[in-house]
matplotlib code that plots the C-alpha trace (Angstrom):
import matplotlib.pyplot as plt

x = [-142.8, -146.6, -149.2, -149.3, -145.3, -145.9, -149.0, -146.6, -143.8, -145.7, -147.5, -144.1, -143.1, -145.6, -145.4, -141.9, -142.4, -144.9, -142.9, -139.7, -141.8, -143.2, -139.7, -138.3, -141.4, -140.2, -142.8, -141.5, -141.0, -144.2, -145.8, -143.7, -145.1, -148.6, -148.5, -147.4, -149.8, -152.6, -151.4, -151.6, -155.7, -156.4, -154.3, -157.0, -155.7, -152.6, -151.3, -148.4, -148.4, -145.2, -145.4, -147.2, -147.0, -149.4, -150.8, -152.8, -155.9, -154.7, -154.9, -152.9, -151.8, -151.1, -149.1, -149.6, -151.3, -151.9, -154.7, -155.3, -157.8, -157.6, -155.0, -158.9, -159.4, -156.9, -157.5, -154.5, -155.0, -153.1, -153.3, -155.4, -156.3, -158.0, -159.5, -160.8, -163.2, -161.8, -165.3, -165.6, -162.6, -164.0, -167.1, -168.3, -169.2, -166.1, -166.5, -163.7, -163.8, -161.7, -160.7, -159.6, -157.5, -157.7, -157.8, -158.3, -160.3, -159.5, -161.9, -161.3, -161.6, -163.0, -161.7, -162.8, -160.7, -162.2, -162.0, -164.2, -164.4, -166.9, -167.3, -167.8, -169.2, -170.3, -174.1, -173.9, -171.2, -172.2, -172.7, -170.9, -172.4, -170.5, -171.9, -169.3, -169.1, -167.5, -166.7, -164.9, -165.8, -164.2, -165.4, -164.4, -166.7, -165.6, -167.1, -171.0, -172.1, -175.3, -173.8, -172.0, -175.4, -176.2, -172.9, -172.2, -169.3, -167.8, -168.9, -168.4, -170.3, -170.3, -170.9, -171.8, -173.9, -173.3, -174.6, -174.2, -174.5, -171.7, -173.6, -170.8, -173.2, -174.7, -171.4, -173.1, -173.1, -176.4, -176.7, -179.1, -178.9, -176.4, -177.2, -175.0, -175.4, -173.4, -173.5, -175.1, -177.5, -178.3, -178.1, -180.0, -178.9, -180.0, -179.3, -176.7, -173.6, -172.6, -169.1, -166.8, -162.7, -162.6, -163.4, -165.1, -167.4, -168.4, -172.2, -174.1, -178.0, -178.9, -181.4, -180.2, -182.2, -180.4, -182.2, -180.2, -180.7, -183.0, -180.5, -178.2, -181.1, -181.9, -178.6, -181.0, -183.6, -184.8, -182.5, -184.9, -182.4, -181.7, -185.2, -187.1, -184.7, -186.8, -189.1, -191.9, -193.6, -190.1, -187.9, -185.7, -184.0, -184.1, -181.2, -180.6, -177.1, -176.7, -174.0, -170.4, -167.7, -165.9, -168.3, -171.4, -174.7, -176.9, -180.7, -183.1]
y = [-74.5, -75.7, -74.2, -77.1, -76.7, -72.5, -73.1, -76.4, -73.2, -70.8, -72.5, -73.9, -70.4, -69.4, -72.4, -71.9, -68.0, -69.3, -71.9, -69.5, -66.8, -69.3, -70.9, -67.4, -65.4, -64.0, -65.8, -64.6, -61.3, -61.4, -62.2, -59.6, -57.3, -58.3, -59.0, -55.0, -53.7, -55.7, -54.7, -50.9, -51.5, -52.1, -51.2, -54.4, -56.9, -58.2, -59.9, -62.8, -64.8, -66.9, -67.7, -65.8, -68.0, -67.4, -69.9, -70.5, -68.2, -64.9, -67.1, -66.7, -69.2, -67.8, -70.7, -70.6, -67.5, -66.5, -63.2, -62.1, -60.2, -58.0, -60.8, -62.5, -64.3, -66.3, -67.8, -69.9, -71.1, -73.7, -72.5, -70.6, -70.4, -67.0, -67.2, -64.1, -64.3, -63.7, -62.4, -59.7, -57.9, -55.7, -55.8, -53.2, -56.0, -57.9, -61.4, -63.6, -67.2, -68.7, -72.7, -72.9, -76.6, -76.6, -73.6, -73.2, -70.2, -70.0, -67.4, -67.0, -70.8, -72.1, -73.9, -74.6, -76.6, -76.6, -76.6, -73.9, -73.0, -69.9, -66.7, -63.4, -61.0, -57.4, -56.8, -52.8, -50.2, -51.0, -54.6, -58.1, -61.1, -64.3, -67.9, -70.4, -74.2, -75.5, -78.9, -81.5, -79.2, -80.5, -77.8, -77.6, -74.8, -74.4, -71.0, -71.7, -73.7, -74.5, -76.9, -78.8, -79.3, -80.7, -82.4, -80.9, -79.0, -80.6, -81.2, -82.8, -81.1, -82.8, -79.3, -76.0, -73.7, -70.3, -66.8, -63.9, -60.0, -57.6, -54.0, -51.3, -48.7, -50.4, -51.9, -54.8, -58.7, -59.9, -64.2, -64.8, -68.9, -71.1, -74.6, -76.9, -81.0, -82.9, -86.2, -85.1, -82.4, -80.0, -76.0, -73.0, -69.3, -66.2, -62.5, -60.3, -59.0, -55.9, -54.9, -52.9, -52.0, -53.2, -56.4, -55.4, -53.6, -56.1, -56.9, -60.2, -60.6, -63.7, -66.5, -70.4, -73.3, -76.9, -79.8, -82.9, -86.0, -88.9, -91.1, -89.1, -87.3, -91.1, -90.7, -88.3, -90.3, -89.3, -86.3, -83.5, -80.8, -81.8, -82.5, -79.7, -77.4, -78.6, -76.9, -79.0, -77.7, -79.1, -80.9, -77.9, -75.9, -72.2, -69.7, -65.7, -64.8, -61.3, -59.4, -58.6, -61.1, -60.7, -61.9, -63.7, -64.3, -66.5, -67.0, -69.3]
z = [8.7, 8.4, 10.7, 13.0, 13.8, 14.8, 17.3, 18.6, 19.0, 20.0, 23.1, 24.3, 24.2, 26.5, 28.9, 29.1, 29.5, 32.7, 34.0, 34.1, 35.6, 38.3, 39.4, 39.3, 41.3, 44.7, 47.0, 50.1, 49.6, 48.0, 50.8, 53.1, 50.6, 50.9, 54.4, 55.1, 53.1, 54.8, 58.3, 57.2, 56.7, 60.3, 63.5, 65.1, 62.7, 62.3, 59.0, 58.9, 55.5, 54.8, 51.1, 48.0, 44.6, 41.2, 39.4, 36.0, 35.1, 37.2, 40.8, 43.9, 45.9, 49.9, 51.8, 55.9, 56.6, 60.1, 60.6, 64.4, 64.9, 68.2, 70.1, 70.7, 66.9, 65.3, 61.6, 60.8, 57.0, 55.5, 52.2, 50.4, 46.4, 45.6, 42.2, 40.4, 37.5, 34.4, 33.1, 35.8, 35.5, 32.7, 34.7, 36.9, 39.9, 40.9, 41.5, 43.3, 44.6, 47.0, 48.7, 52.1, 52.1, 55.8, 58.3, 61.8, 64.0, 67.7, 69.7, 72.9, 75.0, 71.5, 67.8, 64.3, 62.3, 58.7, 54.9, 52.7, 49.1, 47.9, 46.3, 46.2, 44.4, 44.3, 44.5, 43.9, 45.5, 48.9, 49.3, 48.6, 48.8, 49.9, 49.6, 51.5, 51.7, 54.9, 54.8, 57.7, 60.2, 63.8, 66.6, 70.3, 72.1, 75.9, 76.6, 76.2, 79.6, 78.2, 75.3, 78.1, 79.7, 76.2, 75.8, 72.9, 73.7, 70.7, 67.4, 64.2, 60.9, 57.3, 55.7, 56.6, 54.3, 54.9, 52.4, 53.5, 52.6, 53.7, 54.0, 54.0, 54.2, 57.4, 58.4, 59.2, 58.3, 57.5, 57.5, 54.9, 55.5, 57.9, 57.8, 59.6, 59.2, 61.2, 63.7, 66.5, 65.7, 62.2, 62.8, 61.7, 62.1, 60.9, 62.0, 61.9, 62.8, 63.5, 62.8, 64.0, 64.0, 67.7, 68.7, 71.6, 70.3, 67.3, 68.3, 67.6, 67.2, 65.7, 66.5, 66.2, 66.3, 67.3, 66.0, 67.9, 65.7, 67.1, 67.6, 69.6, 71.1, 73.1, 74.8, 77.1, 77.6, 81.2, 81.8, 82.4, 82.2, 78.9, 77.8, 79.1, 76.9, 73.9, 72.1, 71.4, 67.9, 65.6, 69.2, 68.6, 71.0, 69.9, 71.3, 71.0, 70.7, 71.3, 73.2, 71.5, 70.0, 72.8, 75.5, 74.0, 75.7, 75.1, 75.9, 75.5]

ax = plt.figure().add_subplot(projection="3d")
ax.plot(x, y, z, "-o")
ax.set_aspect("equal")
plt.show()
């Protein structure tokens, strides 16, 4: 047998080997597995993942995954591909990236429905630092009067740019850069968000800017209660978000 014939054998070995292992892998109790285990971390969140399948280069594949947070936040993913680095595993600093194919976040009156794909990864013992790209973003926001004022209760957004550092030391979320472009208006946010196990008690402080585009902008032509809400150094309104998750506030 030449040397061409045993590399021929011995990688339809190992395909075979995976292919076996992947027909054969026990998705759903997998993911009754994982789901228990996740539930266990925090008596606030509650975990409910349907299927658990692994795929080539050490992923995971998590079908219809449901995480509510407090009965007030709801993520309901579609399926998500978690993809570890092969070159960090014998690395000190862990670094992980993910792909939402579509998910959905429900807070309170309010919806996202989105895509996402990022990463992770681990700045020092106490911090992680995420950079995430949103994509098809479709939002319905019914709890914030002042964006009906605006009509923009609802919103379509191209892509969403959002890094972020997660201090464990602080227990706080700091947004390093969220930049939203979409069809009626672009947004800017920076801040932080400080965390807790309760919902309630999970505090915002962060300043946005909304920068409606020209052409929507016209719609409002001669509404003063629109107009006068702009800023006139960059025609951008500017808002403070503080209070908790919970129950928002937002200032001018």
């Amino acid at each position: 047998m030449n040397f061409k014939s045993i590399i021929f054998y011995v990688l339809y070995t190992i395909t075979a080997f995976f292919l076996f292992a992947w027909l054969v892998f026990p998705s759903q109790k997998a993911a009754t597995i994982l789901s228990g285990r996740l539930n266990t971390l925090n008596d606030q969140v509650e975990v409910e993942i349907n299927k658990v399948n692994p795929g080539m280069m050490l992923t995971c594949k998590i079908d219809q995954a449901e995480i509510i947070i407090s009965n007030k936040v709801k993520f309901t993913l579609g399926l998500l591909k978690i993809s570890p680095s092969l070159f960090s595993i014998f690395s000190a600093k862990k670094e992980t990236g993910f792909e939402i194919k579509k998910g959905q976040c429900s807070i309170n009156k309010s919806s996202i429905i989105f895509k996402a794909r990022g990463d992770l990864k681990e700045v020092n013992d106490l911090q992680v630092r995420g950079n995430i790209l949103f994509s098809d973003i479709v939002t319905k926001i019914n709890d914030i009067p002042i964006l009906h004022v605006m009509g923009m209760s609802e919103l379509n957004f191209s892509t969403i740019d959002f890094e972020f550092i997660r201090d464990r030391d602080k227990d706080k979320i700091e947004i390093l850069n969220f930049y939203a472009k979409g069809d009626q208006c672009n947004i800017k946010v920076k801040g932080n968000i400080f965390l807790s196990s309760k919902s309630g008690e999970i505090k915002l402080d962060f300043k946005t800017n909304i920068q409606p585009n020209p052409s929507y902008l016209s719609k409002f032509a001669g509404v003063s209660s629109v107009t006068s809400l702009f800023d006139g150094s960059d025609g951008g309104i500017k808002l403070h978000i503080s209070g908790t998750l919970e129950n928002p506030k937002v200032k001018l």
